[in-house]
N, C-alpha and C positions, 0 to 999 in steps of 0.2 A: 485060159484059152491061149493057147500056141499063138495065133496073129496079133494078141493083143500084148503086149509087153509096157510093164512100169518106167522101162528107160526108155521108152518112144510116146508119153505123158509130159507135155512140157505147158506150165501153166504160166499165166500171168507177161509171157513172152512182149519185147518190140520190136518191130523194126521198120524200117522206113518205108519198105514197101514190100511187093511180092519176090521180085529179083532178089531181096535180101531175104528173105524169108525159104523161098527154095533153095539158093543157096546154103542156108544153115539145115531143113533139113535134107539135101544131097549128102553134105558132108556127115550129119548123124547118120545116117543109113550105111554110106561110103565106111563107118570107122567101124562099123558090124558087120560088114560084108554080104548085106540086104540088096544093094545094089551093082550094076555096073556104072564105070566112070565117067558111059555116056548118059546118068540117070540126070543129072542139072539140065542138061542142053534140052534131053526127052522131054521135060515138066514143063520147061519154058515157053517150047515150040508147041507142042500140046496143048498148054494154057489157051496159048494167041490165037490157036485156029477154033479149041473148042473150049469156050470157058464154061469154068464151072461153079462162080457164086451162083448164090439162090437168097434171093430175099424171100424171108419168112415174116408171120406174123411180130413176131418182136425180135427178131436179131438178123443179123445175115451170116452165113456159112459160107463155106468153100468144099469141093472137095476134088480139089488138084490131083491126077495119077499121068502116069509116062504108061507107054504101049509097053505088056508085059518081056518085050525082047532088052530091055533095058533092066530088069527084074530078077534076085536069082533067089527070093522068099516070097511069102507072103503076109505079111505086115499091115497092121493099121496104125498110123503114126499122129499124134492128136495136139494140138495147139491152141492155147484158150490166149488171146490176144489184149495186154493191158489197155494200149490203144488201138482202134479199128486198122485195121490195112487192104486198100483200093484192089479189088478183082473188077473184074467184067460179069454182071448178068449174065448166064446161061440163058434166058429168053430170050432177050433183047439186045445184047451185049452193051447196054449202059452200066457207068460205074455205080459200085454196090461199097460200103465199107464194111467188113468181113470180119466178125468177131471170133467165131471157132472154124478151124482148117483142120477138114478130117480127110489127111493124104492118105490113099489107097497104093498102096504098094503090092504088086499081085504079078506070079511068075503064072500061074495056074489061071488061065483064062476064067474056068467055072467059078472060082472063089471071087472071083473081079465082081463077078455078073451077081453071086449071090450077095454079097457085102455089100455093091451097091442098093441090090432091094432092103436089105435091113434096114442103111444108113436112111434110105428114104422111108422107111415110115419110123427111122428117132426123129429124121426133120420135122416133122409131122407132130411130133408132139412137143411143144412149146415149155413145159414144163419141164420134161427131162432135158429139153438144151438148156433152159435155165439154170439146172444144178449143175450141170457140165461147166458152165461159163464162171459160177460163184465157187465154186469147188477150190478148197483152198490147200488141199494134196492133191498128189498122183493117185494115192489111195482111192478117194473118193471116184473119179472118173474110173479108174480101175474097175471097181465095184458096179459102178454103172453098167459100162459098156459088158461087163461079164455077164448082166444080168441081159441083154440085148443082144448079143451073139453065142449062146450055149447055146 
């Protein structure tokens, strides 16, 4: 699948919070030329006004995007977290600790809108974010998410 790429699979990842986390991936995106240079600032400010953890039945998620004018692909970029790292609830905006960050990267308005319906019903299923999270290659989520966006 063209959006889904093995060097945008980053497992077992840290970092101390979301500032650092978008940070690292602006700069992954930045080195592909996935993005524009104002893709860091776009995620940040995006975040604060509309977050996007989702507590689930057993884990909690993210899925952080910037407005496609910050965009020059369309990319899904996947983070499975060794330790949790603090987002804001999308319902409520109370803090969530966020074990996989599925960043949507999207120049194409339509792919934005359809990638998020897919991603919402993998939330949906508890089991496939379970192999997502224990997956101990790129491989493995690779496989996943192929089998979940063809």
């Amino acid at each position: 699948m063209r959006e889904i790429d093995k060097d945008l699979i980053f497992i077992n990842m840290n970092f101390e919070n979301k500032s650092e986390l978008f940070k690292f991936v602006a700069e992954e995106l930045k080195k592909r030329d996935y993005v524009e240079d104002t893709y860091e600032a776009a995620i940040n400010e995006r975040e604060s006004r509309f977050p996007t953890g989702f507590q689930l039945k057993n884990m909690n998620i993210a899925m952080p995007h910037a407005d496609p004018v910050n965009s020059r692909a369309d990319k899904l970029i996947i983070l499975t977290l060794e330790k949790p790292v603090e987002f804001q609830n999308a319902e409520d905006k109370g803090s969530l600790n966020v074990s996989i960050v599925f960043g949507l990267v999207f120049h194409n308005r339509d792919k934005h809108i359809d990638y998020l319906m897919r991603l919402s019903n993998l939330i949906q299923d508890s089991e496939k974010l379970e192999k997502i999270k224990k997956a101990g290659t790129k491989e493995e989520i690779y496989d996943l998410l192929n089998e979940i966006f063809k």
